[in-house]
C-alpha positions in Angstrom: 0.0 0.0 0.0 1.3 3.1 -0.8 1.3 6.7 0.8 -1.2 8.1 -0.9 -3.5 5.3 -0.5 -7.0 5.9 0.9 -9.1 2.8 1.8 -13.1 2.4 0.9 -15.0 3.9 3.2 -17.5 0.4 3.0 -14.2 -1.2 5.0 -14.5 0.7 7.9 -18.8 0.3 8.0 -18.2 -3.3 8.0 -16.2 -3.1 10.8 -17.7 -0.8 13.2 -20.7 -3.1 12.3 -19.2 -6.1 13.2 -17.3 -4.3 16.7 -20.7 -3.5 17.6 -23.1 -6.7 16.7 -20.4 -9.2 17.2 -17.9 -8.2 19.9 -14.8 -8.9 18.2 -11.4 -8.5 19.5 -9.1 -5.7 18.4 -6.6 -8.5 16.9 -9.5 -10.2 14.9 -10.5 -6.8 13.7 -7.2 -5.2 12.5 -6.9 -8.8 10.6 -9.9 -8.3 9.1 -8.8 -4.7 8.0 -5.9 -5.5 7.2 -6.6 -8.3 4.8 -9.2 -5.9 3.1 -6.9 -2.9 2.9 -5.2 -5.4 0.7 -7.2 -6.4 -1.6 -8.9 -3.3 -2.0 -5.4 -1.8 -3.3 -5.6 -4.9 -5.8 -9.0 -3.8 -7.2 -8.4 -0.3 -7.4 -5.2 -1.4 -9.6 -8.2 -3.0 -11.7 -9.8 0.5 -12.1 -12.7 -1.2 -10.0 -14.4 -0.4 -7.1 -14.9 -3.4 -3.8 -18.6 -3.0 -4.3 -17.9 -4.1 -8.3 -16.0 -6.7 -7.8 -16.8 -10.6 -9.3 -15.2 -13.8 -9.0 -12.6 -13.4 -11.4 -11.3 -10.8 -10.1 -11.1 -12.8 -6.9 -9.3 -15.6 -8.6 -7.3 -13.0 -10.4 -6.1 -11.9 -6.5 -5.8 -15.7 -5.5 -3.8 -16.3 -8.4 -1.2 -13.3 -7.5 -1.1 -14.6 -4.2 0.3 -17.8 -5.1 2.9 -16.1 -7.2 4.1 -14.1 -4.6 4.4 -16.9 -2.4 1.8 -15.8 0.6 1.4 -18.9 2.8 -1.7 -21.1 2.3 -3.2 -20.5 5.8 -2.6 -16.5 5.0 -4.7 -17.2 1.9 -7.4 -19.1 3.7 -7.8 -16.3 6.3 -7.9 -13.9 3.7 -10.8 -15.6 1.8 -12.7 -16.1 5.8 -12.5 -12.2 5.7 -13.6 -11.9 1.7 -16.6 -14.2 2.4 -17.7 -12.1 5.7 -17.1 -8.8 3.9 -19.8 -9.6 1.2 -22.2 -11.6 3.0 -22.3 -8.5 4.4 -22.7 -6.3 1.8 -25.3 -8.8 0.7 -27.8 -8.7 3.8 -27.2 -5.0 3.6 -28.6 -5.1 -0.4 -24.7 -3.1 -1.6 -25.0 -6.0 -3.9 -27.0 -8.6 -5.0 -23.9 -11.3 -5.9 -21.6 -12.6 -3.5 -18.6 -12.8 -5.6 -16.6 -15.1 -2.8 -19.7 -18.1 -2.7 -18.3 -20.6 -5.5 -14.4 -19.7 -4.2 -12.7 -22.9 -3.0 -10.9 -21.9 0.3 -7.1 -23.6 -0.4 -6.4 -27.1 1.0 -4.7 -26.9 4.3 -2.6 -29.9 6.1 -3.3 -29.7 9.8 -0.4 -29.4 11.8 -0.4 -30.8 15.3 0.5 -28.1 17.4 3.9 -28.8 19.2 3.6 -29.4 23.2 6.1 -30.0 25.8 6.5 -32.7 27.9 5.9 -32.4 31.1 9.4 -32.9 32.4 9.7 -29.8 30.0 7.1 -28.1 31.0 8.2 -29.0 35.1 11.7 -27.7 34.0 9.8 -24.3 32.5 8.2 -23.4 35.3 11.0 -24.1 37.9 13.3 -21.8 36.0 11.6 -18.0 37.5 13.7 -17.1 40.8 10.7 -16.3 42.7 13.2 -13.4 45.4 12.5 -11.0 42.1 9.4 -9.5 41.9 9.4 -9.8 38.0 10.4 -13.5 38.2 8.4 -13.7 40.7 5.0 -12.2 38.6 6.3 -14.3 35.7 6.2 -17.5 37.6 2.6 -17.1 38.8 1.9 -16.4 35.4 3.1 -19.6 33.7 1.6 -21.4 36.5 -1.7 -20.0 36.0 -1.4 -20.4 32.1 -0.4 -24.2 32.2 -3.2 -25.0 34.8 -6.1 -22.8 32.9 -5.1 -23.3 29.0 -5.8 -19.6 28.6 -5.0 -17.5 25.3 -1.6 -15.4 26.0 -3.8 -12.1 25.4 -6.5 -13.7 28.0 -4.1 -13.7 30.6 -2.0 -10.4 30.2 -5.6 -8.9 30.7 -6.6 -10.7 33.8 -8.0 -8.3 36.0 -8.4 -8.6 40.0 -12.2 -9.5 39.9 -12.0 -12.1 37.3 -9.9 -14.5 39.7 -11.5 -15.8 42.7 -8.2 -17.7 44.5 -10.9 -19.3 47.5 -13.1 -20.6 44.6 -10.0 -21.9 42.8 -11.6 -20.3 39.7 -10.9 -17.9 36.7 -13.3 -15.8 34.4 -12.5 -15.3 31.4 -14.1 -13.1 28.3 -12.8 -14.7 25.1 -13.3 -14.4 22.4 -16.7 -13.1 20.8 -17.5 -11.7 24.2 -17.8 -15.4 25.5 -17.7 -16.2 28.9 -16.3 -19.3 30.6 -14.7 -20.4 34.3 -12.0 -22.1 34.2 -10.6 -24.0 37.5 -6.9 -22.9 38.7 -5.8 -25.8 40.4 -4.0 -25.7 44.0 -0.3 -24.8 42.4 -1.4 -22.0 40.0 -3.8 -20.5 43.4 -0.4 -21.2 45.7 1.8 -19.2 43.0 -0.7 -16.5 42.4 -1.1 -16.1 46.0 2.4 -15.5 46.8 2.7 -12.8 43.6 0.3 -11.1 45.5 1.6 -10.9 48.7 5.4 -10.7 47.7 5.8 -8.9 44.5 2.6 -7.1 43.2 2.5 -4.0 45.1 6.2 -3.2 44.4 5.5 -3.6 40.6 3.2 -1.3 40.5 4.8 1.3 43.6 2.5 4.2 43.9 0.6 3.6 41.3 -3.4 2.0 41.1 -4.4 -0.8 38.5 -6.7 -3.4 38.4 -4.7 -5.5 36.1 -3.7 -9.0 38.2 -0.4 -9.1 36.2 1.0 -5.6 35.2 4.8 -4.4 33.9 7.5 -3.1 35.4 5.9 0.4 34.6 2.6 -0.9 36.2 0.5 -1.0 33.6 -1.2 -4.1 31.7 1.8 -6.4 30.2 1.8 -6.6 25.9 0.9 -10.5 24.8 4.6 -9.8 23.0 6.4 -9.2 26.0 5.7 -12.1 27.9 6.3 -14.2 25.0 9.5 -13.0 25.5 9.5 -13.7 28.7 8.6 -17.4 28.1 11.2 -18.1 25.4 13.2 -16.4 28.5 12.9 -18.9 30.8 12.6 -21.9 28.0 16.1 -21.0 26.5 17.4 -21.0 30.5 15.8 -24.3 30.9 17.3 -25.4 27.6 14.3 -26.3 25.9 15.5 -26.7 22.4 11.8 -27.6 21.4 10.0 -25.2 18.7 7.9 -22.7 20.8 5.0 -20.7 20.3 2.3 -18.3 21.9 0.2 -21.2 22.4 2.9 -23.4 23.3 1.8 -24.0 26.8 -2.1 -23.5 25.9 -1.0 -27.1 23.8 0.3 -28.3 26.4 -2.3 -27.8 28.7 -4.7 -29.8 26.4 -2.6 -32.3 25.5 -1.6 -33.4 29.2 -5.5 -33.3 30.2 -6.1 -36.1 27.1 -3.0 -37.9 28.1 -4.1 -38.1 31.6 -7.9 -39.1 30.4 -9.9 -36.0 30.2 -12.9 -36.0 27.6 -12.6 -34.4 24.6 -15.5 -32.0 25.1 -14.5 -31.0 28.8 -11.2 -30.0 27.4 -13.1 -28.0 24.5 -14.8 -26.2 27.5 -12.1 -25.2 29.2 -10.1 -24.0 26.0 -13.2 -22.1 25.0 -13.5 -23.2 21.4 -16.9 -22.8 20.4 -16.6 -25.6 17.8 -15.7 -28.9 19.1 -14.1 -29.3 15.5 -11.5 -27.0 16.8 -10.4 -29.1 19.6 -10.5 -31.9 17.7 -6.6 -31.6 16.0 -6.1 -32.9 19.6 -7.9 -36.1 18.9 -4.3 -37.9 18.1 -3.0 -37.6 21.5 -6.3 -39.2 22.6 -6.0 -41.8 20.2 -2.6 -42.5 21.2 -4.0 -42.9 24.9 -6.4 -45.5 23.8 -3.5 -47.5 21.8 -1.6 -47.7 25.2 -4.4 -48.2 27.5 -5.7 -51.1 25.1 -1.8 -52.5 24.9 -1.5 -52.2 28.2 -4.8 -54.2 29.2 -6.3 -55.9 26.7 -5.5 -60.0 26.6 -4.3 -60.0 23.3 -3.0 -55.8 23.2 
């Protein structure tokens, strides 16, 4: 996009629309603008407008894509925000086409998200030096992830009154303005107790916050810097394992399954509203049958 481009107006109705009737997040949002910024620069290169625009000129945009190289789950995204664009133009009567309903979305092999062990994940969490108040913060915060399966961006905005450390529970607001409780378990409620009493107060000095976890400045943490801070302590731990934002959200699933939980409790407590979601899990559960029936069947 260059300087001196101006985006269609329609891009930014569609999305106060959907901020207001849907309750997106702002990360959800600025993917949808940004995917639609995008393509609208495409079609204005066409001499056309987003309102004008048919399925050729969609393909024509799928077909660059590949030749530049974009990833196939970048292209499947951006064809999730093409489709939800002009089904809304479509209710609204802007047009009477939906130029996205015969587009294939690209074929996508699942990966199986990468967990730790749990000797990893024991080594993780051992590695904060709970005397520092950072370390300290940062320790009840891994805790707390690893026993809840939150969202990074979930937990960075935990405030006081969503935790409840006598119920043993969490509240959380994901995503579509979904809410769920999600137990802590007694080692995340220790940990987070402890924070409290040892190292909260001198994070924040003088200053006033409801956040549960907030920076050194005292103010809500960024889901980038603790990320940082995990690969932190992982690198310290010598965890050589690939890691991402979700890495111990994975792990937290897969160690439920491994230990018998139901599919659908763990869909619950990961707040996927589509049990199809949870489902890339299904292999560790599978692999959990295969032992149990090794281990105890006659003829295993």
């Amino acid at each position: 996009m260059t300087d001196k481009y101006q985006a269609d107006p329609i891009i930014d109705i569609f999305l106060d629309d959907l901020w207001s009737t849907k309750g997106l997040s702002d990360n959800t949002l600025s993917s949808y603008r940004t995917d639609l910024r995008h393509f609208d620069c495409f079609v204005l290169a066409k001499k056309r407008q987003l309102i004008d625009v048919d399925q050729l000129i969609i393909r024509d945009y799928l077909a660059f894509r590949v030749e530049k190289e974009f990833a196939k789950t970048s292209t499947a995204r951006l064809l999730s925000s093409l489709r939800r664009f002009y089904g809304y133009l479509l209710v609204k009567q802007t047009i009477e086409v939906d130029p996205t309903a015969l587009i294939e979305s690209p074929k996508l092999v699942r990966q199986l998200p990468d967990a730790l062990s749990e000797a990893q994940i024991d080594s993780l969490l051992d590695e904060p030096n709970v005397e520092d108040a950072i370390e300290c913060r940062d320790k009840a915060m891994l805790e707390l992830l690893y026993a809840t399966g939150l969202r990074v961006t979930e937990l960075v905005s935990l405030t006081l009154e969503q935790i409840s450390l006598r119920q043993g529970l969490v509240r959380i607001v994901g995503k579509g303005g979904k809410e769920r409780l999600v137990p802590l378990g007694e080692l995340a409620v220790t940990e987070v107790e402890q924070y409290l009493m040892a190292a909260r107060a001198e994070l924040l000095g003088n200053k006033q916050s409801d956040v549960l976890f907030p920076s050194k400045r005292g103010q809500m943490m960024t889901r980038q810097t603790f990320w940082h801070r995990i690969k932190l302590y992982a690198l310290r731990a010598g965890i050589n394992s690939h890691l991402s934002p979700h890495t111990l959200r994975h792990a937290f699933a897969t160690h439920l399954l491994n230990h018998g939980a139901d599919l659908r409790v763990v869909q619950l407590l990961l707040g996927h509203s589509d049990l199809s979601t949870t489902q890339i899990y299904t292999h560790v559960a599978k692999a959990r049958l295969q032992q149990l029936h090794s281990e105890h069947h006659p003829r295993g």
